[in-house]
C-alpha positions in Angstrom: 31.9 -32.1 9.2 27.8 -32.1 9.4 26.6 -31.4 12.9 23.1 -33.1 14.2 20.6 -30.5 12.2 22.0 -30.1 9.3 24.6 -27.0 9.9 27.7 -27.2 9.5 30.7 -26.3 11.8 34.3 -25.2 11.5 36.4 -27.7 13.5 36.1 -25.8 16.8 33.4 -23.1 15.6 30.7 -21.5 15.8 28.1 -22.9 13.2 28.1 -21.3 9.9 25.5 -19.0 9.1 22.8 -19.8 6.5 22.0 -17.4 4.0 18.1 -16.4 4.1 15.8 -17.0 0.8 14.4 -13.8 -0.6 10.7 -15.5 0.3 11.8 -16.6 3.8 12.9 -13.1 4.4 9.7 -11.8 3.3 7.4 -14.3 5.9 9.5 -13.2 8.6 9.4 -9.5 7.8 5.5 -9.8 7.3 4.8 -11.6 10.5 6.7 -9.2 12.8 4.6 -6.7 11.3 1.9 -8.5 12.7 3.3 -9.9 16.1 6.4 -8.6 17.0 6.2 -11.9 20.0 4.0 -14.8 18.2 2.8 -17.9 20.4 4.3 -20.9 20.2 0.9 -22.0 17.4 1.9 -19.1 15.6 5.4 -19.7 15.7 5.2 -23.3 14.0 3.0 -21.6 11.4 5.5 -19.5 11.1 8.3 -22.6 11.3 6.1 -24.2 8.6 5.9 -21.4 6.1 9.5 -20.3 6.1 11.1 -23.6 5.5 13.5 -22.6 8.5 14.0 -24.3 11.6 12.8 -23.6 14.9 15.6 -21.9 16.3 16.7 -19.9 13.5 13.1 -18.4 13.5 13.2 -17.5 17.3 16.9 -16.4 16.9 15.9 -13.9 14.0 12.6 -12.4 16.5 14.9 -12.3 19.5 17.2 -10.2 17.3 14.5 -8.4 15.3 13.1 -7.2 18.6 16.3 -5.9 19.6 17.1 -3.6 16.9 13.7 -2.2 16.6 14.5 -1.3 20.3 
């Protein structure tokens, strides 16, 4: 079953998880180099140039920021 944005869900799940592209991985990597917390214009560059969505790329710099803790 599709849910609204495209993932997809186990009947009563959690939405699966979507595998990162090589290239995605490396715009993500390369930004938090840059700015560990980017503003919301450098987030949709960010949103933009990764082909992810917007939650997914907040989601991976909340998490990011935790395990460099």
């Amino acid at each position: 079953m599709d849910a609204p944005g495209g993932s997809q869900r186990k009947a009563n799940g959690p939405p699966s998880r979507r595998v990162k592209l090589q290239h995605q991985k490396q715009v993500l990597e390369q930004w938090f180099a840059f700015c560990p917390r980017p503003s919301p214009h450098a987030m949709d560059r960010i949103i933009h140039e990764s082909g992810l969505e917007a939650q997914e790329v907040r989601r991976w710099f909340r998490n990011r920021r935790h395990f460099v803790k």
